[in-house]
C-alpha positions in Angstrom: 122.9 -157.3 -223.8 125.6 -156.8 -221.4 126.7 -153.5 -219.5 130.1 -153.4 -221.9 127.3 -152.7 -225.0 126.0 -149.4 -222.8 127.6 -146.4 -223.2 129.1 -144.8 -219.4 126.2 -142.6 -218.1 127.0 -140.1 -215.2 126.2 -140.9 -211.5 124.0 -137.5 -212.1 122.3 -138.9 -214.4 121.2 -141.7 -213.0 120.8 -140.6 -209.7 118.0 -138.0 -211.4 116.2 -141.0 -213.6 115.9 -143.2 -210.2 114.3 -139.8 -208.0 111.8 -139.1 -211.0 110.4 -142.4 -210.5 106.8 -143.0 -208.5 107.4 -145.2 -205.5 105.0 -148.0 -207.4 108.0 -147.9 -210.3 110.7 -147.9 -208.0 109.8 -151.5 -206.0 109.8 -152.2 -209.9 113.4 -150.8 -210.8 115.1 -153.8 -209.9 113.0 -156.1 -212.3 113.4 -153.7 -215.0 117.3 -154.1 -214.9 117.2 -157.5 -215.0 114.0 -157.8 -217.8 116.0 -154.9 -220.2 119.3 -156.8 -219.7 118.0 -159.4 -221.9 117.0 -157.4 -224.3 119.2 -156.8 -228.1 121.3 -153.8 -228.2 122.8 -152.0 -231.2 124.9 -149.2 -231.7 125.2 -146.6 -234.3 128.0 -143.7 -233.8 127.1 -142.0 -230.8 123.7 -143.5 -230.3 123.1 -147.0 -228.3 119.7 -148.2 -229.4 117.8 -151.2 -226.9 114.5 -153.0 -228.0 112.4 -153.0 -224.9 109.7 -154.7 -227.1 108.7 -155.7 -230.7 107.3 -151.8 -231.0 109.3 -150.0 -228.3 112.9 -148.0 -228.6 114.8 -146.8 -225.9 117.8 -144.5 -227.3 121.0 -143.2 -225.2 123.1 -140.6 -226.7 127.0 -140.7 -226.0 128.4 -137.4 -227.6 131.9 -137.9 -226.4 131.5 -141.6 -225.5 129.6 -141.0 -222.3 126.2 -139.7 -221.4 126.2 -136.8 -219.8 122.5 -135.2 -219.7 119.3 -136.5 -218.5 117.9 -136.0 -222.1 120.8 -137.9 -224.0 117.7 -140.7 -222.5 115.0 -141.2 -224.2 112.0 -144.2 -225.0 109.6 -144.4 -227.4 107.1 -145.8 -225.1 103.7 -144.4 -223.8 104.2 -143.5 -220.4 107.9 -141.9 -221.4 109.3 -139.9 -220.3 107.9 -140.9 -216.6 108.6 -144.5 -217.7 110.8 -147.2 -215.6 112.7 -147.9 -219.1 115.0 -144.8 -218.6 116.2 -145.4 -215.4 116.6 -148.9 -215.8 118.9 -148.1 -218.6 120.8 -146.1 -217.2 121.1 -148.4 -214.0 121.9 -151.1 -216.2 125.1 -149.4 -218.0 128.2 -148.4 -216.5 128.6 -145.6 -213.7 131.8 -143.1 -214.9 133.3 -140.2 -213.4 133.5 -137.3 -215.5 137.1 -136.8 -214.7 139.0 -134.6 -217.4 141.0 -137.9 -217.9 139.4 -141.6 -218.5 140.1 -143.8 -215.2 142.7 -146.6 -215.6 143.2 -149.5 -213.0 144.3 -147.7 -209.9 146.1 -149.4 -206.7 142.7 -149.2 -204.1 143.5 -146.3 -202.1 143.6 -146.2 -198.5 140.5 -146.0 -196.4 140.7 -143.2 -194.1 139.9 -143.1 -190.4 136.4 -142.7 -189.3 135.9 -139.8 -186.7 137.7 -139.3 -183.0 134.4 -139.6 -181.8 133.5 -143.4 -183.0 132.3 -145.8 -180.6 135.6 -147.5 -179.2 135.3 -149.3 -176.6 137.7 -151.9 -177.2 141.0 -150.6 -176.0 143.4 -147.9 -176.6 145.3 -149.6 -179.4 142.1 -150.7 -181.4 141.4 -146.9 -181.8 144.1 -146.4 -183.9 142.1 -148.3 -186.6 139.9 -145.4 -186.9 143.4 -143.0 -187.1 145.4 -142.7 -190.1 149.5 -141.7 -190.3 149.4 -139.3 -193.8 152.1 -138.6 -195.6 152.8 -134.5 -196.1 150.8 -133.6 -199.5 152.5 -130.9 -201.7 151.9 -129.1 -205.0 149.0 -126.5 -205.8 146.7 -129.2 -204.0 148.1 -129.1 -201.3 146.0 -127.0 -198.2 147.3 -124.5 -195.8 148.5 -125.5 -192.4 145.2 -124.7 -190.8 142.9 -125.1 -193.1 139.7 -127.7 -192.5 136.9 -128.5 -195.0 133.9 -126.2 -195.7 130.4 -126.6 -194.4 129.3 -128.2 -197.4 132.1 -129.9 -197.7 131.4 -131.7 -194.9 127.9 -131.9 -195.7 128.7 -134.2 -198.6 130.9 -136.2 -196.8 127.6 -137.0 -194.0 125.7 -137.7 -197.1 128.8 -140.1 -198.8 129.1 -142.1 -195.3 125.1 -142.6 -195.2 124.7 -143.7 -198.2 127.9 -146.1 -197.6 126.4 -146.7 -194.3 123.2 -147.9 -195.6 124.8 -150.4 -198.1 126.8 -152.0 -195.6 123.3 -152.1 -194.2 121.5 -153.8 -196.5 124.8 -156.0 -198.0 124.8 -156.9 -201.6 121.7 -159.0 -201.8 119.4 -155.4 -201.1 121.5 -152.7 -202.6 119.4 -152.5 -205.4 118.8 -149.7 -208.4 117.6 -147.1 -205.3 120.5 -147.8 -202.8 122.9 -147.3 -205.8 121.6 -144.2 -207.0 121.6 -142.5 -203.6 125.3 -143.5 -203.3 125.8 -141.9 -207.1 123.8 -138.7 -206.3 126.1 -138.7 -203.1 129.6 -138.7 -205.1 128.1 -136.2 -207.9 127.4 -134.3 -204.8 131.4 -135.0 -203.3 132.2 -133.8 -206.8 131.0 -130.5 -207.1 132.3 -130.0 -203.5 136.3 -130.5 -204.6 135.9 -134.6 -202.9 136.8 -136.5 -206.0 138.4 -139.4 -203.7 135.3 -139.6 -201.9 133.1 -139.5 -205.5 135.7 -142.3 -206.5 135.5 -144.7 -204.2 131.2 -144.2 -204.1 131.9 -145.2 -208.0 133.6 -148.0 -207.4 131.4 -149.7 -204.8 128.2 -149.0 -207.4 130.5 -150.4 -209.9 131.0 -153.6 -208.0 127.7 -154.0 -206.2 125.9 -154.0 -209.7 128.7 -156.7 -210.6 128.1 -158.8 -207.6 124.4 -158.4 -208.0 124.6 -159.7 -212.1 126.8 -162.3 -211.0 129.9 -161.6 -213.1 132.5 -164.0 -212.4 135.3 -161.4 -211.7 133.8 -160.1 -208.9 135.8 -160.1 -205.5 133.9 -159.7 -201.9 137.0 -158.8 -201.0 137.4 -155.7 -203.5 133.6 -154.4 -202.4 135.1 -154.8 -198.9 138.2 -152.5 -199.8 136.4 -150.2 -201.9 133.1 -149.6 -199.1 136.3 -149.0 -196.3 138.0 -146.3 -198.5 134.7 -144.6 -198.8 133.3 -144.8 -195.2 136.7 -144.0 -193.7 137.6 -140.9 -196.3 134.2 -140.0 -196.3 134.3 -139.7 -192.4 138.0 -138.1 -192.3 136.8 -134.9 -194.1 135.4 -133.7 -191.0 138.4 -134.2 -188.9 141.2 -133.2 -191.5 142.9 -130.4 -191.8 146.1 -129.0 -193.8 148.2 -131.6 -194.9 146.0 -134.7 -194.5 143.1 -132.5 -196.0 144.4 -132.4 -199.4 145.2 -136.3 -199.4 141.6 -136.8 -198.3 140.1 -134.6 -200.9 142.1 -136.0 -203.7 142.9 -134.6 -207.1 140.4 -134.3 -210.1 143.7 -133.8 -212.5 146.9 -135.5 -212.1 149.3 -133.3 -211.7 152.3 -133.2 -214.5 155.7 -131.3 -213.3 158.6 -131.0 -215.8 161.5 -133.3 -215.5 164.3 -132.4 -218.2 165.7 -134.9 -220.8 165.1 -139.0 -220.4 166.5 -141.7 -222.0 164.3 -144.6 -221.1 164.2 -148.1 -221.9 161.5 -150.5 -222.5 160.5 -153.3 -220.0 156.7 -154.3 -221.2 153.5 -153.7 -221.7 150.5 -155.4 -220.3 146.4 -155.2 -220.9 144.2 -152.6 -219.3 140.9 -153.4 -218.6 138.2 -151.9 -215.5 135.3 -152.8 -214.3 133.7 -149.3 -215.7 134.1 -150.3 -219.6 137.6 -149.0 -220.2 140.4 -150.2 -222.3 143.5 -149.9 -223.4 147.4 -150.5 -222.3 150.3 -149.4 -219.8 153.7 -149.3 -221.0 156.1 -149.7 -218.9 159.4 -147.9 -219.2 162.6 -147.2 -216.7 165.0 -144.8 -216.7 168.6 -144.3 -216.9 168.4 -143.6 -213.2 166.1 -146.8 -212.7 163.3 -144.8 -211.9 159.8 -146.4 -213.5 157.3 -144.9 -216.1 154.5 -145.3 -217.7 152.7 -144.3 -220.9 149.0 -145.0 -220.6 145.9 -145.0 -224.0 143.2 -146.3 -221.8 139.6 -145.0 -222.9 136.0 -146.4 -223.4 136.4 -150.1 -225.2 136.9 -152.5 -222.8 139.1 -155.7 -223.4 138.7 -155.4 -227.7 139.9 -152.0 -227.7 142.7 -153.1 -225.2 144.1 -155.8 -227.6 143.7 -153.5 -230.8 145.9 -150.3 -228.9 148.9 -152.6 -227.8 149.8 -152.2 -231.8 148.6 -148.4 -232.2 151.3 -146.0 -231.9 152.3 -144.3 -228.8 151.1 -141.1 -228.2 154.4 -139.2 -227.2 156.2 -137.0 -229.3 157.3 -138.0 -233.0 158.0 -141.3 -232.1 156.1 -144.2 -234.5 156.5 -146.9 -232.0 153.9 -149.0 -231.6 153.1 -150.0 -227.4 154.5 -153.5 -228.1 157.6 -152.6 -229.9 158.2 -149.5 -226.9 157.8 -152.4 -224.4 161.4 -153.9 -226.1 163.1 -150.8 -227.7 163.9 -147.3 -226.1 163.1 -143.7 -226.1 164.9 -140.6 -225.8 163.0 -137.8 -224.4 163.0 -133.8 -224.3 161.0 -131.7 -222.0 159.1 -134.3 -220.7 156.6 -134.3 -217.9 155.6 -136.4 -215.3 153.2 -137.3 -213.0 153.7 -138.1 -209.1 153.0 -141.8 -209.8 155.1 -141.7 -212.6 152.7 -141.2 -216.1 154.3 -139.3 -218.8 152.8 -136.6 -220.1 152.0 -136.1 -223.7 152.0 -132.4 -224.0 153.1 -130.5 -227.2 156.7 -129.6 -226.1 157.3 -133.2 -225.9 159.5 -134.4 -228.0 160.4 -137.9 -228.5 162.5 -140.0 -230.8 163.2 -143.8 -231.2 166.2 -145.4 -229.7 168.1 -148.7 -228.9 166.1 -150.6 -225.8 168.5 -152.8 -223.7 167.7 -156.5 -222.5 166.8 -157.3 -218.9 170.2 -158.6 -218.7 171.6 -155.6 -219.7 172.2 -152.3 -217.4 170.6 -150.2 -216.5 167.4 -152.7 -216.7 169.5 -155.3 -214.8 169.9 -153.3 -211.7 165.9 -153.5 -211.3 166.7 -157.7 -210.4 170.0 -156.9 -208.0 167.6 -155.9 -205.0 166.8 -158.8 -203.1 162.8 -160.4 -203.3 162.0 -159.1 -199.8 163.2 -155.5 -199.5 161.2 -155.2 -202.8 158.2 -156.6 -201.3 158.4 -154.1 -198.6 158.6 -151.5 -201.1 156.0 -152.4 -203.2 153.7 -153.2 -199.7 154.3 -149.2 -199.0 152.9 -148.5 -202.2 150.2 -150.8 -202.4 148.8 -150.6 -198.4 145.3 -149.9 -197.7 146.4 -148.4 -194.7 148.2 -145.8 -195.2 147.8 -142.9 -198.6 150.0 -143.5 -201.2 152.1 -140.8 -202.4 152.9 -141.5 -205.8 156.9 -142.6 -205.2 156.7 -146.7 -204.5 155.7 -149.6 -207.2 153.7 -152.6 -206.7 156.6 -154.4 -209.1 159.0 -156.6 -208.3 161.2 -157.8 -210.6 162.7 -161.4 -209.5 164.6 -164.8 -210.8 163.0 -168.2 -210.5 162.8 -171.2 -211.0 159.3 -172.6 -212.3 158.1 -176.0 -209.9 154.8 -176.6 -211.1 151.1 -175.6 -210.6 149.4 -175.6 -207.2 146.1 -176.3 -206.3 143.8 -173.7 -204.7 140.5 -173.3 -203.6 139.5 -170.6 -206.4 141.9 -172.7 -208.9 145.3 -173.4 -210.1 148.2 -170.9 -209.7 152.1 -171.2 -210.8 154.6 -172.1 -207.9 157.9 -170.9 -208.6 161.1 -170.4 -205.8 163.3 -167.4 -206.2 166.2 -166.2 -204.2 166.6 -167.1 -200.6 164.3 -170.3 -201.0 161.1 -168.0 -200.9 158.4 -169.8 -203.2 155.8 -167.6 -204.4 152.3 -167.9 -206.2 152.0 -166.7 -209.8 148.7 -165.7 -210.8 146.9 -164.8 -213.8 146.3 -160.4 -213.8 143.2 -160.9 -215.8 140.9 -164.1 -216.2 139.2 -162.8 -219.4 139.9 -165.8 -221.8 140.2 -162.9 -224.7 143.7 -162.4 -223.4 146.5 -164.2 -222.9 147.1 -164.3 -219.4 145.2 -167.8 -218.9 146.7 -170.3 -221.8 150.8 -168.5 -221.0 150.0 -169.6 -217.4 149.1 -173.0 -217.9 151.9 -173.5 -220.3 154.6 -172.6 -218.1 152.8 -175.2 -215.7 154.5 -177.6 -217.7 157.7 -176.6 -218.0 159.3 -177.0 -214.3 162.2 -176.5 -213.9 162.9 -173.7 -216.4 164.5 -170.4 -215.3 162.9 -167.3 -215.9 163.4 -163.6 -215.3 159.8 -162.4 -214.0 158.2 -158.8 -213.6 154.9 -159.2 -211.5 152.9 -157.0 -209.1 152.1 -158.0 -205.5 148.9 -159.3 -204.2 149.3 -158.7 -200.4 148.6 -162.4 -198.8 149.6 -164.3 -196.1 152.2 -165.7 -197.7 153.9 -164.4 -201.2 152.0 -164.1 -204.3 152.1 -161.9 -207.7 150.4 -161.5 -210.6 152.6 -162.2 -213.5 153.1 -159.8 -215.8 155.8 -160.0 -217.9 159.1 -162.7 -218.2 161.7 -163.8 -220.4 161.0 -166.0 -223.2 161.5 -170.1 -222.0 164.2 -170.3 -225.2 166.2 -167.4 -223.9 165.5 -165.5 -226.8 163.9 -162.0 -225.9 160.8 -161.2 -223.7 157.0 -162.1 -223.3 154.2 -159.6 -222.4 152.2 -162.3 -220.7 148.3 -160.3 -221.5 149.3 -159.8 -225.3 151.5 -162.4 -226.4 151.0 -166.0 -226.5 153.6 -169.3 -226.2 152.8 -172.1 -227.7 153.8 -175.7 -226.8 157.2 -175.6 -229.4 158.2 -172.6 -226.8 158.7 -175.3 -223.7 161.9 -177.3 -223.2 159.8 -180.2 -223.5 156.2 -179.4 -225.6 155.0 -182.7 -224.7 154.9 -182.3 -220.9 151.8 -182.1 -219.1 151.0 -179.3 -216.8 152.9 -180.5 -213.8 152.0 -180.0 -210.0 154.1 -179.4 -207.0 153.6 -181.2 -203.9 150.7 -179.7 -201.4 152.8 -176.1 -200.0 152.2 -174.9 -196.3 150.1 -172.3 -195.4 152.9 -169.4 -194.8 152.8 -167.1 -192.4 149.9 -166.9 -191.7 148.5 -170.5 -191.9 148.2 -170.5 -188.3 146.9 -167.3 -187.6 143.4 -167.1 -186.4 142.9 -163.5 -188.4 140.6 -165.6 -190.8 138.3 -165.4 -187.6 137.8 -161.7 -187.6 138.1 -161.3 -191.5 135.5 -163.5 -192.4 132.9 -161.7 -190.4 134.1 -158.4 -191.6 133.5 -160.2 -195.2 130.2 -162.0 -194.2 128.8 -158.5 -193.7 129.3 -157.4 -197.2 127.0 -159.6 -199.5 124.4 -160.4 -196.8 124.1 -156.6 -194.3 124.3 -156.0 -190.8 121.3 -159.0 -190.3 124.0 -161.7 -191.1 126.4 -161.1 -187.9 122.7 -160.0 -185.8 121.7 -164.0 -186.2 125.1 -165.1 -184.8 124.8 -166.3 -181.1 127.7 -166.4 -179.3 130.7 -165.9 -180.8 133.2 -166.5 -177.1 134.8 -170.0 -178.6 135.9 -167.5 -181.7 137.1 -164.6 -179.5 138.9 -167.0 -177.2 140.6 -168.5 -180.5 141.9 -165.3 -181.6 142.8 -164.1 -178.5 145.0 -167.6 -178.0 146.8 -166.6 -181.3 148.1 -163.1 -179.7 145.2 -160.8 -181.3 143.8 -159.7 -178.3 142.4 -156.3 -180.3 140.9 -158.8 -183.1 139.1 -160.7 -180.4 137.4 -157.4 -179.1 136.5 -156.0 -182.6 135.0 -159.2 -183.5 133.2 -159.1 -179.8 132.5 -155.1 -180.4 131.0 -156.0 -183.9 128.8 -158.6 -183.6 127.1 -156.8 -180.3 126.7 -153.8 -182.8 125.2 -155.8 -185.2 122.3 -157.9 -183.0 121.6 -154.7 -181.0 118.0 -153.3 -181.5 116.7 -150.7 -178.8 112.8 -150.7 -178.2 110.3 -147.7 -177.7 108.2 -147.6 -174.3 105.5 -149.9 -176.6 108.0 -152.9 -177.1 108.2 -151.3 -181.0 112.0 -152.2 -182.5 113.3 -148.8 -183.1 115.8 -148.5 -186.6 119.0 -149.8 -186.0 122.1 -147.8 -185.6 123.4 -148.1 -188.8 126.3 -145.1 -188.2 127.6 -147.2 -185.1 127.8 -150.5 -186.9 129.5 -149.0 -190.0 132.3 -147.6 -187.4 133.0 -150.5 -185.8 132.7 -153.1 -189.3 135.4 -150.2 -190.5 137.2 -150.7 -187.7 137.5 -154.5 -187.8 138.1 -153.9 -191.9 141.1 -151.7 -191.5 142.4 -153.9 -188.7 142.8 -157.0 -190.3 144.5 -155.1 -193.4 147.1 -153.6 -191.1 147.6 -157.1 -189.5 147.4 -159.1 -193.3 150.2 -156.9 -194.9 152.4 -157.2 -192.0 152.1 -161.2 -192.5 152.6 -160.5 -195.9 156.0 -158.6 -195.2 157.3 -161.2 -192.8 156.2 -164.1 -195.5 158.6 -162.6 -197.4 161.3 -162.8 -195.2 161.0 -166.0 -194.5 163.3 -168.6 -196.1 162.4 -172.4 -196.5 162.7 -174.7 -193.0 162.3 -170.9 -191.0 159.5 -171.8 -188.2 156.5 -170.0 -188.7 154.7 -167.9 -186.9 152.4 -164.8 -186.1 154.1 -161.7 -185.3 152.2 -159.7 -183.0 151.5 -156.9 -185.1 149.7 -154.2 -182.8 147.6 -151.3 -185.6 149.6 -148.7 -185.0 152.4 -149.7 -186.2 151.4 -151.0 -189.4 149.7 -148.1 -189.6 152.8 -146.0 -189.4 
């Protein structure tokens, strides 16, 4: 059994299972997990059915594809309903939100600032990692001019940072079945208090500590260290906010849909859809006459099966009968439609939709979206995608370029696709998805073996130190049409030359930021994650790092690091010489200090990488927080 064979159960749920349990069962939670993991699952309609043993049922009902009540639970065994069984299930499947609308693959918002009242005792500048610059929110979400966040408002917030808090805490290796479901009784909490950013993020960090803790290979420290900032620092801003900046921190439980006349849109592509939390399906992309971007979304429970088997369902928008593939090349023309701030078309009953001629990527108006040059649409797509700052539905991670193919390049975590576009810039081409099920992988290392060839390219931008996308989408190596690179496979008689090995370029520099000593500061800030607050405590001295940093022109990164690791070792005695419990509030301030820091710092690298042309000297631009904050 895997968690993909479980049916979603709600953080309340769970959260209730875990608090029924004796303290005897709980020290036995974790085992549980691991013991009914191996277990064989089967699934009839609605019901998901687990042998625990050769006489011994456990039964979870999904009414709706998700399990919503503590009853929808149940095992056969003697000691049920106060059995471990229960809980462990429900520990072992998936956490979901129960949002009206299923959750797709979101851009990682941006962690907010932790309180004006935070430890900072590192300098005027390395405050402003604990401020935020928020862009005005409008609509029926947005809050009066004055308005701050209720009493228990803030109340769930407290509880949202402890629980955060206390993982950061413990790291990876002790945020078992107990520290999760405090952190999902904490977001069901956020919920019913109007937080559903907050109740977000605590979903995705139990989503990717129970990942990291089963070992699944797709599991990034780095996203647990993005998703436990957004939920410490929103968690901690809804005491501070008010007006504006309140409704950005509190988030929207419904995407908001606003009419927007007639469109006539044309098909770029369609890629895969598949998260962490069981869901699949597929994203259409479409543009406008205008060259505006939209989407049009069937993600639901499934996973990466019911992602391939959409991409030929039709697509749910008016009276159109084309499939997502075939929208992906052909056009639409569109009547009272509605849209979404970040640019999802609605699929309401006054929609109306008909088929119409697509146009090639050569042809306008899709050709405009490869006129702008490679770096002013890195700094676009950087605004839309930054951790720092909250995104406000009107940017796109996209970029749309022209290349020329040189090879694979080695890397630490594996191969990836060099390729040079216009101005000398080489960038990285990844895979979006490693799941062998799709076709990301094999189109990848094909076109390894084809240098040389020029392709038109859609990808979306990984912020690195030096430029890097996953590849999406591109034009076919004949010149004949267009390749969705998730769904649709080449094969060797595709190449200029199918008998060409996969060929690799020459070792590239580092970029950027090869020479930056930001690794320094990062790497603590990620050592923190899968091993707690002990990890940095056993550190010694850290001066020869701090004088490192501060020789690169990261005089705020040297006194975080400094600031940090004195957090982390410091343990106060009582009169007796007893330890007394560590501050675990002050150290999560400062490790989201040091976390939002070096992603201000990173992304400005990341903008000046791609500004860089080949033979430009390299070097670190002193990037103080506030302004790439701002």
């Amino acid at each position: 059994m895997n968690a993909a064979q479980l049916p979603p159960v709600a953080p309340e749920v769970t959260a209730t299972l875990v608090e029924g349990l004796s303290p005897r069962l709980r020290k036995r939670l974790d085992a549980a997990v691991t013991k009914l993991a191996a277990r064989p699952t089967h699934r009839d309609g609605d019901t998901t059915t687990i042998e625990v043993d050769d006489e011994t049922e456990l039964r979870l009902y999904a009414p709706g594809g998700v399990v919503a009540k503590v009853e929808d639970v149940t095992c056969g065994c003697l000691l049920a309903p106060a059995c471990v069984h229960r809980a462990a299930a429900a520990c072992a499947a998936p956490a979901t939100d129960l949002a009206p609308e299923p959750a797709e693959q979101a851009t990682p918002e941006a962690p907010g600032p932790a309180s004006a009242t935070a430890p900072t005792p590192f300098g005027p500048d390395a405050a402003h990692a604990l401020g935020l610059n928020v862009a005005p929110a409008s609509g029926p979400d947005a809050a009066t001019p004055h308005e701050t966040a209720s009493p228990d408002q803030r109340a769930a917030a407290d509880a949202l940072w402890s629980a955060g808090a206390a993982v950061l805490e413990a790291g990876v290796d002790g945020a078992g079945a107990v520290t999760q479901s405090a952190l999902l009784r904490a977001a069901h909490s956020a919920r019913l208090r109007h937080l559903p950013r907050a109740a977000g993020a605590a979903l995705s960090v139990v989503t990717l500590l129970r990942a990291a803790r089963a070992g699944n290979p797709s599991y990034r420290t780095a996203e647990l260290v993005t998703a436990l900032a957004e939920l410490l620092g929103t968690a901690r801003r809804v005491g501070t906010a008010s007006g504006a900046e309140l409704a950005a921190v509190r988030g929207r439980v419904r995407r908001p849909y606003s009419p927007d006349g007639s469109l006539r849109l044309y098909g770029l592509f369609t890629e895969p859809v598949v998260t962490d939390s069981g869901h699949g399906g597929v994203r259409t992309w479409v543009a406008g006459a205008d060259g505006r971007l939209f989407t049009v979304g069937d993600v639901a429970p499934g996973g990466v099966g019911r992602a391939l088997g959409v991409a030929d369902r039709a697509v749910r928008l008016g009276d159109s009968a084309l499939t997502h593939r075939e929208l992906g090349r052909a056009g639409l023309a569109v009547s009272g439609a509605t849209v979404s701030p970040d640019g999802r078309l609605g699929a309401g009953k006054a929609v109306k939709a008909v088929t119409a001629r697509g146009a090639a990527w050569t042809e306008p108006p899709l050709a405009a979206l490869w006129e702008t040059p490679p770096a002013e649409q890195a700094a676009r797509a950087l605004r839309s995608t930054s951790r720092y700052v909250d995104p406000d539905g009107t940017g796109s991670d996209l970029l749309f370029l022209d290349v020329e193919l040189l090879g694979a390049v080695r890397e630490p975590g594996g191969a990836c696709l060099l390729a040079q576009c216009e101005g000398g810039v080489r960038v990285r081409l990844t895979v979006a998805d490693d799941d062998p099920a799709l076709a990301h992988r094999d189109n990848l290392a094909l076109l390894a073996a084809a240098p040389g060839t020029r392709l038109r390219i859609i990808g979306r931008l990984i912020p690195a130190t030096h430029p890097r996308l996953t590849l999406l989408a591109c034009t076919h190596p004949t010149g004949e049409g267009t390749v969705d690179l998730g769904l649709d496979r080449l094969r060797r008689a595709d190449l200029p030359d199918p008998s060409a090995p996969a060929h690799f370029a020459p070792p590239q520099p580092a970029g950027p930021g090869g020479a930056s000593p930001l690794y320094l500061l990062e790497r603590r800030v990620e050592q923190t994650v899968p091993a707690g607050r002990a990890a940095l405590g056993l550190l010694s001295d850290v001066t020869a790092e701090t004088r490192r940093i501060r020789r690169g022109g990261l005089p705020t990164a040297a006194a975080l690091l400094t600031a940090l690791c004195a957090s982390a070792a410091q343990r106060d005695r009582d009169l007796f010489g007893r330890l007394l419990p560590a501050d675990t509030d002050g150290f999560a301030a400062y490790w989201l200090a040091a976390a939002r820091y070096t992603a201000a710092v990173s992304e400005s690298l990341c903008a000046a990488a791609w500004n860089a042309t080949e033979g430009d000297p390299v070097a670190v631009p002193p990037v103080p927080v506030h302004d790439a904050a701002g």
